[in-house]
C-alpha positions as CSV (number, residue, x, y, z in Angstrom):
1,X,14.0,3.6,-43.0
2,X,10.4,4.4,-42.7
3,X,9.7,2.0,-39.6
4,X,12.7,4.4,-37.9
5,X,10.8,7.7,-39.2
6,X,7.6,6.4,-37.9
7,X,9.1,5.4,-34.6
8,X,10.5,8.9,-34.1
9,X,7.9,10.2,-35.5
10,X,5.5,8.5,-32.8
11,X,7.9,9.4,-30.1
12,X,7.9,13.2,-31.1
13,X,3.6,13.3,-31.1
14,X,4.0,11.8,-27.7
15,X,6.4,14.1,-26.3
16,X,4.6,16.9,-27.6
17,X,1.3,16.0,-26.8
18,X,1.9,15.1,-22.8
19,X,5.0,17.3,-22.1
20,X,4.8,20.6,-24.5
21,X,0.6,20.3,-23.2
22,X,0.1,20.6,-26.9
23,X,-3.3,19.9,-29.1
24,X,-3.3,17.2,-31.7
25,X,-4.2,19.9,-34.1
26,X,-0.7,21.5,-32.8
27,X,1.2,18.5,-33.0
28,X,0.0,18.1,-36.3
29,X,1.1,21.2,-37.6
30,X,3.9,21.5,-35.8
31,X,5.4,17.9,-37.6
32,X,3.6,18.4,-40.9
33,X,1.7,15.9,-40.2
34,X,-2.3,15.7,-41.1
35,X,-5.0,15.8,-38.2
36,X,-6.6,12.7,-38.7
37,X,-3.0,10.9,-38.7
38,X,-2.5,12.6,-35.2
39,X,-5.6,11.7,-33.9
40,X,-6.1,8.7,-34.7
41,X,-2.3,7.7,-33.5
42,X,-3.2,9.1,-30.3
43,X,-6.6,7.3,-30.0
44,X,-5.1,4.1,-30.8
45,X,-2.6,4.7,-28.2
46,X,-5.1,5.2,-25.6
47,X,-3.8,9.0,-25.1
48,X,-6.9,10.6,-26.5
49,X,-10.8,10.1,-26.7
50,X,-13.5,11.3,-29.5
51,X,-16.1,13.9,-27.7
52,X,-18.6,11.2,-28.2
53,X,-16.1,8.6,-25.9
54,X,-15.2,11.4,-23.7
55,X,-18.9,12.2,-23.0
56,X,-19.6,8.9,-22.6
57,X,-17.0,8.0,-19.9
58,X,-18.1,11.3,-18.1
59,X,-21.5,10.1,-17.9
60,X,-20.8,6.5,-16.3
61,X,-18.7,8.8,-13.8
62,X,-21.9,10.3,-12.7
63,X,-24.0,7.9,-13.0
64,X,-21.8,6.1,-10.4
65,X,-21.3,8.8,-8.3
66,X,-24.7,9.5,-7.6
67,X,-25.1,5.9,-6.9
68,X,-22.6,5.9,-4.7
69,X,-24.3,9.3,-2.8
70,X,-27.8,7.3,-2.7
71,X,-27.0,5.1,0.1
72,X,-29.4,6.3,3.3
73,X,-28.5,7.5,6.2
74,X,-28.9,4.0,7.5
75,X,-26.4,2.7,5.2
76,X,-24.0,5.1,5.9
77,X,-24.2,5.1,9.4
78,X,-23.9,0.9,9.2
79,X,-20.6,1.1,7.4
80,X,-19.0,3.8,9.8
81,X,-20.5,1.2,12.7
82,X,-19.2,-1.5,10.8
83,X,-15.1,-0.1,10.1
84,X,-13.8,-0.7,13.4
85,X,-15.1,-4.4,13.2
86,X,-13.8,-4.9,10.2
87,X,-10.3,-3.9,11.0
88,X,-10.2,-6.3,14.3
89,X,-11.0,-8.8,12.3
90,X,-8.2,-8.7,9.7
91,X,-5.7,-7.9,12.4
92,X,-6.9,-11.3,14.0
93,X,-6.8,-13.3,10.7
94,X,-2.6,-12.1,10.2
95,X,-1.6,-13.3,13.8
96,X,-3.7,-16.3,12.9
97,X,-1.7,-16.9,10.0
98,X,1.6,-16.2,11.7
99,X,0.9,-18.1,14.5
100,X,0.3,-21.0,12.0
101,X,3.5,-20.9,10.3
């Protein structure tokens, strides 16, 4: 009986938390349910993130942003040079391989 209640229960924090837009702390109160049960389900499901994790991950997105922005003007004009090359190539390398089969 309680590996059913669990599994409905896990299915009800779900569907509240992604469809009804709701908090954990919400969720929580809304089932009965303590916070740190709510959390941590939704953590361990992958759903949710700490501050600290959610800091974290936004950082490494910056940090590779503005990597991405550093290239020069050089680089960036060798890649746009570059694209049409590229392209002619793979279009020769399929009729290659169709030819050969």
């Amino acid at each position: 009986m309680s590996a059913a209640m669990a599994l409905i229960l896990s299915d009800l924090i779900e569907h509240y938390y992604i469809n009804e837009h709701m908090s954990g702390d919400q969720v929580a109160a809304k089932l009965g349910l303590s916070q740190y049960q709510v959390k941590k389900y939704l953590s361990q499901k992958g759903l949710s993130r700490t501050r600290k994790q959610a800091t974290s991950k936004a950082a490494r997105t910056m940090k590779q942003k503005a990597a991405n922005t550093a290239l020069s003007h050089y680089d960036i004009e060798e890649n746009r040079e570059s694209r049409p090359y590229k392209i002619a190539l793979s279009i020769m390398k399929s009729h290659y391989q169709t030819s050969q089969q």
